[in-house]
C-alpha positions as CSV (number, residue, x, y, z in Angstrom):
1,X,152.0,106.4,85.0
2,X,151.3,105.9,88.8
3,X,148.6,105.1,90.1
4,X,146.2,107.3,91.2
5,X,145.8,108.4,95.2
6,X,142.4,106.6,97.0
7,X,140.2,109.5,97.4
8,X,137.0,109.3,99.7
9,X,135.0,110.1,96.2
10,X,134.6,106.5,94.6
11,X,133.7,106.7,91.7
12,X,135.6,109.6,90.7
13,X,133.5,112.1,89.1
14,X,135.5,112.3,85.7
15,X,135.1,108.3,85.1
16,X,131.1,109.6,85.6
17,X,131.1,112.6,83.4
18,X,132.0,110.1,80.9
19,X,129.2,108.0,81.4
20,X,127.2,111.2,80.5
21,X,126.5,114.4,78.4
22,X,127.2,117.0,81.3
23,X,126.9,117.1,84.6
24,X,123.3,118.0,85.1
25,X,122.7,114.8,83.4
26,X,124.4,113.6,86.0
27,X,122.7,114.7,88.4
28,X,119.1,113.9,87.3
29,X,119.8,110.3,86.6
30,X,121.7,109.6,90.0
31,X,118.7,111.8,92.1
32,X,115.9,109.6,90.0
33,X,117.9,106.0,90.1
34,X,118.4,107.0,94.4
35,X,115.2,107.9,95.1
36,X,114.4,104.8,93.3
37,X,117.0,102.8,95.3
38,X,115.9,104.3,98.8
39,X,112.2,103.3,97.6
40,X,113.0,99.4,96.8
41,X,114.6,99.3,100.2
42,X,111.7,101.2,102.2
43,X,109.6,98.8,100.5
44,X,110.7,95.4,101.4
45,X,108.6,93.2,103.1
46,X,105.9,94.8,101.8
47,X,103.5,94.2,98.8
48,X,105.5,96.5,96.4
49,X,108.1,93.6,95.7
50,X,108.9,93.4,92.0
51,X,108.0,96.9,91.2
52,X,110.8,98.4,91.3
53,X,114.4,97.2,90.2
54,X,116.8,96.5,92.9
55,X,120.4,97.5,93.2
56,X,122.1,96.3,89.8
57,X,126.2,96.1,91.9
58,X,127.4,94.5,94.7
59,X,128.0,97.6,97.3
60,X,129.3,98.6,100.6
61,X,127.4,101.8,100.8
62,X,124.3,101.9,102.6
63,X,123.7,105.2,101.5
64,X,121.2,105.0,97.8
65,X,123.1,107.8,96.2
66,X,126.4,106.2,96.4
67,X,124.9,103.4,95.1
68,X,123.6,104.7,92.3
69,X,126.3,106.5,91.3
70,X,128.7,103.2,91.4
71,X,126.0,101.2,89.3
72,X,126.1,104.4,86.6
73,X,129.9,103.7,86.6
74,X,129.9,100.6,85.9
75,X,127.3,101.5,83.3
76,X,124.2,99.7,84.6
77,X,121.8,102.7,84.5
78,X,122.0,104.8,81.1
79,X,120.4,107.9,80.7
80,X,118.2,108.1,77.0
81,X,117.3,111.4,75.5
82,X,114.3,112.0,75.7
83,X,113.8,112.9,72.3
84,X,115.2,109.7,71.1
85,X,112.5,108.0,73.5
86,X,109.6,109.8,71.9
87,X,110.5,109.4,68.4
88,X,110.9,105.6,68.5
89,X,107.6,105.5,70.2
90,X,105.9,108.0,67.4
91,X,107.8,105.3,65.0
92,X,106.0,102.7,66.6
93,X,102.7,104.1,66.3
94,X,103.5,104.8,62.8
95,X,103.6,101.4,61.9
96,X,100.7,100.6,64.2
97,X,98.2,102.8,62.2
98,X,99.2,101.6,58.6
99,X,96.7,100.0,57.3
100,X,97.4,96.1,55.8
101,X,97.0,95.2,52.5
């Protein structure tokens, strides 16, 4: 099959739909991963260095949506369901609150 045509959308939005459950998923984790991006950058040279993660690709785009969008396709950034989050932390203060034998 040929290859596809360069388009100015990179990466394309299906390879990031993948990535993902739907598209509103999308959304929220690229928003919340670029304002994250555009606050690591606004904070250099400042005393906020190490709290919060850099870029995870190497990237042309200046711009901290794109960016976050290219580290989600190449699967850096991963969104977790919530509900899988809380239930592993009410498993871990199950085991915390057993009392030893």
């Amino acid at each position: 099959m040929a290859e596809r045509p360069p388009t100015m959308m990179y990466p394309p939005v299906e390879d990031l739909l993948d990535k993902v459950d739907s598209k509103f998923t999308l959304v929220a984790l690229a928003a919340r991963r670029g304002r994250q991006i555009n606050s690591y950058y606004n904070g250099l040279g400042s005393e906020g260095i190490g709290t919060i993660v850099p870029p995870q690709v190497a990237s042309t785009s200046r711009k901290s949506l794109s960016i976050a969008l290219e580290e989600i396709a190449a699967g850096k950034i991963q969104y977790v369901e919530p509900s899988e989050v809380e239930a592993d932390a009410e498993a871990d203060d199950a085991e915390m609150q057993e009392p030893e034998a």
